[in-house]
N, C-alpha and C positions, 0 to 999 in steps of 0.2 A: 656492861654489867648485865647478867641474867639471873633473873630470879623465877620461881614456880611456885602456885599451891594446886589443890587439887580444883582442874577446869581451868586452870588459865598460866599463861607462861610472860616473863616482863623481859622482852630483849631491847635490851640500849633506849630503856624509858617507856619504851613502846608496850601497850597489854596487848596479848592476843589472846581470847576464849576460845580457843579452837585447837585442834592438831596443826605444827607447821614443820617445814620443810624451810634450816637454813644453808642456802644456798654456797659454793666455793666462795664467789665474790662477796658473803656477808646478806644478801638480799635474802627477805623471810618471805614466802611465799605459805598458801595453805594447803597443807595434806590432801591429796586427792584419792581419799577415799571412797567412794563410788567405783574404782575402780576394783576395788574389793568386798564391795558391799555382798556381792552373792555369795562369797564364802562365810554371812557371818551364821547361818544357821550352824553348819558344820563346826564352827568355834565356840558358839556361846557367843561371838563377839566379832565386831569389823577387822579382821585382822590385816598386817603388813604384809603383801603380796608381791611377786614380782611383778604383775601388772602396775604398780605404783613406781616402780623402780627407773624401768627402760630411759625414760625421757629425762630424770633428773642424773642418772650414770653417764649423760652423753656427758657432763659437765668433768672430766677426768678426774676426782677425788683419790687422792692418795688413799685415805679412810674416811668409811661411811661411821656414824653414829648413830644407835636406835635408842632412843629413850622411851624404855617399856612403861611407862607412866606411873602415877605417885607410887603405887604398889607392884609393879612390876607385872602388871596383868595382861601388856599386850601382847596377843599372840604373834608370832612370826610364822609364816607358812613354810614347810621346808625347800619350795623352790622360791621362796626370796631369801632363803640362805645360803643355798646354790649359787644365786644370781649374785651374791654380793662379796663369794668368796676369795675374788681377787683385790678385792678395796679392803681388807682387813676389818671386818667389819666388829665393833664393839656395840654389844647389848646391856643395858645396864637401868636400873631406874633412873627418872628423868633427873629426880634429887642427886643424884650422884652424879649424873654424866654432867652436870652445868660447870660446877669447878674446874674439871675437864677441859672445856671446850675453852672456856676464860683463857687458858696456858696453851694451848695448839696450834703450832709452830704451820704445820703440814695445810694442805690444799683438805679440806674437809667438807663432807655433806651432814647434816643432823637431820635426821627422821625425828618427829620428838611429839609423843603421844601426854595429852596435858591430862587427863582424868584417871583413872583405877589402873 
Protein backbone atom coordinates (compact mmCIF):
# COMPACT_ATOMS: atom_id res chain seq x y z
CA UNK A 1 0.00 0.00 0.00
CA UNK A 2 1.43 3.65 -0.86
CA UNK A 3 0.10 6.49 0.23
CA UNK A 4 1.48 10.48 -0.13
CA UNK A 5 0.94 14.15 1.27
CA UNK A 6 2.89 16.97 0.58
CA UNK A 7 6.74 16.16 2.32
CA UNK A 8 6.38 12.56 2.89
CA UNK A 9 5.41 9.36 1.08
CA UNK A 10 3.99 5.77 3.15
CA UNK A 11 5.39 2.72 1.17
CA UNK A 12 4.08 -0.77 2.70
CA UNK A 13 3.47 1.02 6.28
CA UNK A 14 6.81 2.54 6.18
CA UNK A 15 6.99 6.85 6.19
CA UNK A 16 9.61 8.32 4.30
CA UNK A 17 10.21 12.51 4.69
CA UNK A 18 12.32 12.55 2.03
CA UNK A 19 12.64 12.10 -1.96
CA UNK A 20 13.07 8.15 -2.67
CA UNK A 21 14.01 5.84 -5.22
CA UNK A 22 11.88 2.38 -5.38
CA UNK A 23 14.07 0.06 -6.48
CA UNK A 24 13.17 -3.15 -9.34
CA UNK A 25 13.38 -5.68 -6.20
CA UNK A 26 10.89 -3.37 -4.19
CA UNK A 27 13.85 -1.94 -1.77
CA UNK A 28 13.14 2.04 -1.16
CA UNK A 29 16.35 3.57 -1.01
CA UNK A 30 16.89 7.81 -0.78
CA UNK A 31 17.11 10.10 -3.81
CA UNK A 32 20.50 11.20 -4.34
CA UNK A 33 20.13 14.37 -4.83
CA UNK A 34 23.35 16.10 -4.42
CA UNK A 35 24.15 14.79 -7.41
CA UNK A 36 22.19 17.46 -8.84
CA UNK A 37 22.23 19.92 -6.47
CA UNK A 38 24.47 22.41 -8.89
CA UNK A 39 21.91 22.61 -11.28
CA UNK A 40 19.26 23.99 -8.88
CA UNK A 41 20.12 27.83 -9.44
CA UNK A 42 19.51 27.20 -13.19
CA UNK A 43 15.93 25.51 -12.13
CA UNK A 44 14.66 27.52 -9.42
CA UNK A 45 14.85 24.02 -7.90
CA UNK A 46 17.06 20.48 -7.35
CA UNK A 47 16.06 19.03 -10.31
CA UNK A 48 16.17 15.20 -11.70
CA UNK A 49 19.38 14.89 -13.62
CA UNK A 50 21.18 12.20 -15.38
CA UNK A 51 23.78 12.19 -12.91
CA UNK A 52 21.06 10.60 -10.44
CA UNK A 53 20.19 8.13 -12.91
CA UNK A 54 23.50 5.97 -14.07
CA UNK A 55 23.76 3.67 -11.00
CA UNK A 56 20.12 3.08 -10.35
CA UNK A 57 19.58 2.13 -14.54
CA UNK A 58 22.35 -0.62 -14.10
CA UNK A 59 19.23 -2.28 -12.38
CA UNK A 60 17.54 -3.28 -16.17
CA UNK A 61 13.91 -1.55 -15.42
CA UNK A 62 11.50 -2.26 -18.03
CA UNK A 63 10.02 1.29 -17.05
CA UNK A 64 11.33 4.22 -15.10
CA UNK A 65 8.52 6.25 -13.07
CA UNK A 66 8.99 10.05 -12.12
CA UNK A 67 6.68 11.33 -9.64
CA UNK A 68 7.09 15.17 -10.18
CA UNK A 69 5.78 15.77 -6.60
CA UNK A 70 2.25 17.01 -4.99
CA UNK A 71 2.06 19.65 -7.76
CA UNK A 72 3.91 18.45 -10.37
CA UNK A 73 6.87 21.02 -9.95
CA UNK A 74 9.87 18.70 -10.31
CA UNK A 75 11.89 19.77 -12.87
CA UNK A 76 13.52 17.15 -15.27
CA UNK A 77 16.71 18.10 -16.95
CA UNK A 78 16.65 17.32 -20.73
CA UNK A 79 19.53 14.81 -20.60
CA UNK A 80 17.84 12.90 -17.93
CA UNK A 81 15.27 12.51 -20.48
CA UNK A 82 17.54 11.55 -23.07
CA UNK A 83 19.06 9.14 -20.43
CA UNK A 84 15.92 7.43 -19.77
CA UNK A 85 14.51 7.13 -23.24
CA UNK A 86 14.75 3.66 -23.57
CA UNK A 87 13.10 2.45 -20.06
CA UNK A 88 9.74 4.20 -21.22
CA UNK A 89 9.89 6.59 -18.97
CA UNK A 90 6.38 8.01 -17.23
CA UNK A 91 6.15 11.65 -15.70
CA UNK A 92 3.31 12.15 -13.78
CA UNK A 93 2.45 13.80 -10.21
CA UNK A 94 3.35 11.72 -7.43
CA UNK A 95 -0.70 11.50 -6.55
CA UNK A 96 -1.31 9.90 -9.55
CA UNK A 97 1.63 7.70 -10.34
CA UNK A 98 1.03 5.60 -6.74
CA UNK A 99 -2.28 3.71 -8.07
CA UNK A 100 0.01 3.15 -10.87
CA UNK A 101 2.64 1.39 -9.45
CA UNK A 102 0.14 -0.54 -6.89
CA UNK A 103 -1.01 -2.52 -10.53
CA UNK A 104 2.59 -2.98 -12.31
CA UNK A 105 3.20 -6.02 -13.68
CA UNK A 106 6.76 -5.05 -15.29
CA UNK A 107 10.40 -4.72 -13.68
CA UNK A 108 10.14 -0.98 -12.52
CA UNK A 109 12.22 1.98 -11.09
CA UNK A 110 10.19 4.94 -9.26
CA UNK A 111 11.95 8.27 -9.05
CA UNK A 112 9.26 9.83 -6.55
CA UNK A 113 9.74 13.59 -5.60
CA UNK A 114 7.50 13.99 -2.00
CA UNK A 115 7.07 17.90 -1.71
CA UNK A 116 5.82 20.83 -4.53
Amino acid sequence: MKKTGFGWIEINGIRYDHDIIIHTDGSVSKRPKKRSRALREEYGHTPLSDEELGSVLDERPDIVYIGTGQYSSLPVTPEALDFLKPYEPMLMPTPDLLPILENEKRRYIAVIHVTC
